[in-house]
Structure formats: C-alpha cells, structure tokens
C-alpha positions as CSV (number, residue, x, y, z in Angstrom):
1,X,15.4,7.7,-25.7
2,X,17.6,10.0,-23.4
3,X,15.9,12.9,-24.7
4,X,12.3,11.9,-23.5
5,X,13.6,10.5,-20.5
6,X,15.4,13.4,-18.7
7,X,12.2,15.5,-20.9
8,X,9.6,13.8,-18.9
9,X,11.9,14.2,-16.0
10,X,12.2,17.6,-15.6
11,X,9.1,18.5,-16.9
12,X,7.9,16.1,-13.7
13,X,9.6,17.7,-11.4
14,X,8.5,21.0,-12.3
15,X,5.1,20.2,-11.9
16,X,4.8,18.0,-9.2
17,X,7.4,19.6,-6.7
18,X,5.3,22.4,-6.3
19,X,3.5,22.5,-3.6
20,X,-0.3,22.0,-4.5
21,X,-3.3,20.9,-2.4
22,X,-2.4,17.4,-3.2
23,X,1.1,17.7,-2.2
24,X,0.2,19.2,1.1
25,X,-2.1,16.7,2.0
26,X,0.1,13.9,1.8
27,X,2.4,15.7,3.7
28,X,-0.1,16.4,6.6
29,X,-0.9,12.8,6.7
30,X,2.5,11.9,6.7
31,X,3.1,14.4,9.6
32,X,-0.1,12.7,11.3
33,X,0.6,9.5,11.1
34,X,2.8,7.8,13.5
35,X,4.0,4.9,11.5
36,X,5.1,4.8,7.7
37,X,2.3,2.3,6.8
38,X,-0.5,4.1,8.3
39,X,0.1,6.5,5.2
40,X,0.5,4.5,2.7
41,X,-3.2,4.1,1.4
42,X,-2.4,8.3,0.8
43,X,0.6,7.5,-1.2
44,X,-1.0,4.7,-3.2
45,X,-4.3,7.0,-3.9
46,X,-2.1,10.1,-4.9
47,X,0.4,7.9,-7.2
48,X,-2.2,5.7,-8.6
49,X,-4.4,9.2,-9.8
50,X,-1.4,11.3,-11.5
51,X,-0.5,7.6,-13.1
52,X,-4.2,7.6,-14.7
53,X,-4.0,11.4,-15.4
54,X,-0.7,11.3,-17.2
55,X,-1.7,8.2,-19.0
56,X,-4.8,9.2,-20.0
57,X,-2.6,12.8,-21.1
58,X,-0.4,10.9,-23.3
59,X,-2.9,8.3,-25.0
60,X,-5.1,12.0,-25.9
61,X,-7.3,13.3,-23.5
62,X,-5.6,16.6,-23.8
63,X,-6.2,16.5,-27.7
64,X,-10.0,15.9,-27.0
65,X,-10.1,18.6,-24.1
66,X,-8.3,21.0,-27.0
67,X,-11.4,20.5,-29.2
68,X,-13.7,20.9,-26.8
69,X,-13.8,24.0,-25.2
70,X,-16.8,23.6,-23.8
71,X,-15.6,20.8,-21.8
72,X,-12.8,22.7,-20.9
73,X,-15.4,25.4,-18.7
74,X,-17.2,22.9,-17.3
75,X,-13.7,20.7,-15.9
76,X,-12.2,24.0,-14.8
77,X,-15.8,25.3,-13.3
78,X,-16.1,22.0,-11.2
79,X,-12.3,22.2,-10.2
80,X,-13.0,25.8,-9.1
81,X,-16.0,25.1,-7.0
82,X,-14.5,21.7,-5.4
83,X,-11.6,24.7,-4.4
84,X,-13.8,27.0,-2.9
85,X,-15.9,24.4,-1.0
86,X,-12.5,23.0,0.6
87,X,-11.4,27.0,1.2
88,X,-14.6,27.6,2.9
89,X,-14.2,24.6,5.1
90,X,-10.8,25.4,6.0
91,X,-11.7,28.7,6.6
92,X,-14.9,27.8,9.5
93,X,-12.7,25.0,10.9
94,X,-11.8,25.7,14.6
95,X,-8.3,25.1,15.3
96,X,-8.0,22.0,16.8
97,X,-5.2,20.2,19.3
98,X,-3.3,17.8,16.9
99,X,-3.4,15.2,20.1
100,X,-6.8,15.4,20.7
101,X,-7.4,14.8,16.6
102,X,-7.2,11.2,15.6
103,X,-5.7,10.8,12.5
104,X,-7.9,9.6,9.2
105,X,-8.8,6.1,8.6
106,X,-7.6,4.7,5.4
107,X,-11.1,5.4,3.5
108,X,-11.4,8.4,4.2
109,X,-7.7,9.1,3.5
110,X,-8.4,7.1,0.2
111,X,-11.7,9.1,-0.3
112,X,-10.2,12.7,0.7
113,X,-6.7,12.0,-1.9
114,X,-9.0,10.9,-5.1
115,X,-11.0,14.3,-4.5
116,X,-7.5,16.4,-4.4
117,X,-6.1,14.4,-6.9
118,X,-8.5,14.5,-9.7
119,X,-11.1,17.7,-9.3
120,X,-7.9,19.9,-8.7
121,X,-8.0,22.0,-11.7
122,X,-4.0,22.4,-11.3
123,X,-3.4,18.6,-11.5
124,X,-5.8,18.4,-14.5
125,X,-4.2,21.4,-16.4
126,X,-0.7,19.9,-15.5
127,X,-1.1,16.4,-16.6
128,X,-3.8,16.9,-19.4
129,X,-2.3,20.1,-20.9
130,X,1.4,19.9,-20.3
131,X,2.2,16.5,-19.9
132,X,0.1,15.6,-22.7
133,X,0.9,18.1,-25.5
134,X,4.3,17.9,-24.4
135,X,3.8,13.5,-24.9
136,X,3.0,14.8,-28.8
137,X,6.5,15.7,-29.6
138,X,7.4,11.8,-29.6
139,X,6.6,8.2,-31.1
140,X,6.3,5.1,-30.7
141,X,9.2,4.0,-27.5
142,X,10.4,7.2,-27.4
143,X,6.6,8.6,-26.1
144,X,6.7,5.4,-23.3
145,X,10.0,6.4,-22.0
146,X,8.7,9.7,-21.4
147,X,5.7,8.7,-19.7
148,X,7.2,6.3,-18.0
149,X,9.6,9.3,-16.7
150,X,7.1,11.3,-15.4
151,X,5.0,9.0,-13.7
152,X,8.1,7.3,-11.8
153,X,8.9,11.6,-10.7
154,X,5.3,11.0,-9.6
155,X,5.9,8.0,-7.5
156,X,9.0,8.7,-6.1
157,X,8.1,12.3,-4.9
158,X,5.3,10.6,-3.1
C-alpha cells in the first residue's frame, strides 16, 4: 500500500507541477480574480477533468489507445491543432490593460478549462500513457491507492 501511494505521488507531482497550458491558466485566473471564490468554477473544471483522465487511465483507456494506433494520430492531431489555434490567437491578441479587462465569467472559465484540460495532448499523454501504464504494475487496493494518490496531487496542486 505504501509503495503505490508515495508511486502515484511522485509520479503526480512530476507531471502535474510542470507548468502546462492548463496549469497557467488557472494561475492567470487566480491572478485575475479578486476573490478566492470567483476562481473556484476553474479549480473544479481543472480537478474534475485530470480525475476523469486518470480514472479513465487506470480502468484502460491507455491499453485501448496502445492497440489502436490509429486512434493515437488522430487524439494527438486534434491536440496539436487545438494548440496552434490557441498559439495563433495568442499571438494576434493586442496587449490589453489588465484593469480595463474584466475578468471571465464562470462559463466561460468552465468552458475555456475543459478545452485545456482535455484536448491538451500533454494532459492526455500524461494521464493515459504514464499514469495509466504505470496503474498496470498493481491490483486490486493496491491500484486504488495509487489512483487515489495521484488524483488527490491533482487536487491539491489546484
């Protein structure tokens, strides 16, 4: 039991600590928000989609992406092309004065987190592909303590 929880610990922290297109957004609407709450439909989204992801890892989603390579191209192609739409609209954006910018509403928070959350081709090949093959070396409890590891990292670092 130890084993797979400090496992699924630090193989959390190495992946999530990062800092990744999700990770930064959360920040910026932490930074942008005035009030803890305001930011808290962000911190839900975000923890509620690597929860999913790692779940869906460890009960073997990675073990059908591994057969599939086909599959594969096409998650990684639309991962690569959300990426270059949000680079491209990063890159026309004017600069703008962060007081004269209200900050997001909680839909589009919710909206804009689910998008960097799940077509980021670095959260999918983290979750799915190292959480998941890594979730094969245990059983039974031992494979629940471990996911239950990483997705509390998850939570917390959010």
């Amino acid at each position: 039991m130890f084993q797979a929880i400090s496992h699924g610990f630090l193989l959390a922290l190495g992946l999530i600590l990062p800092l990744g297109a999700q990770n930064v957004f959360v920040f910026n609407q932490g930074a942008n928000h005035k009030h803890f709450i305001s930011t808290l439909p962000v911190i839900i989204t975000a923890g509620l989609c690597d929860s999913v992801l790692i779940l869906l890892a460890v009960l073997g989603v990675s073990l059908i992406l591994i057969s599939l390579p086909m599959l594969q191209l096409v998650i990684f192609l639309v991962g690569f092309i959300f990426l270059l739409y949000i680079a491209r609209s990063l890159w026309r954006e004017q600069p703008a004065d962060l007081k004269s910018q209200p900050p997001m509403s909680a839909k589009k928070q919710i909206s804009f987190t689910l998008s960097v959350s799940l077509l980021n081709p670095h959260a999918i090949m983290d979750t799915i592909g190292v959480i998941g093959t890594s979730s094969t070396l245990y059983q039974g409890l031992d494979k629940w303590w471990f996911t239950f590891a990483t997705i509390s990292v998850s939570w917390f670092w959010f």
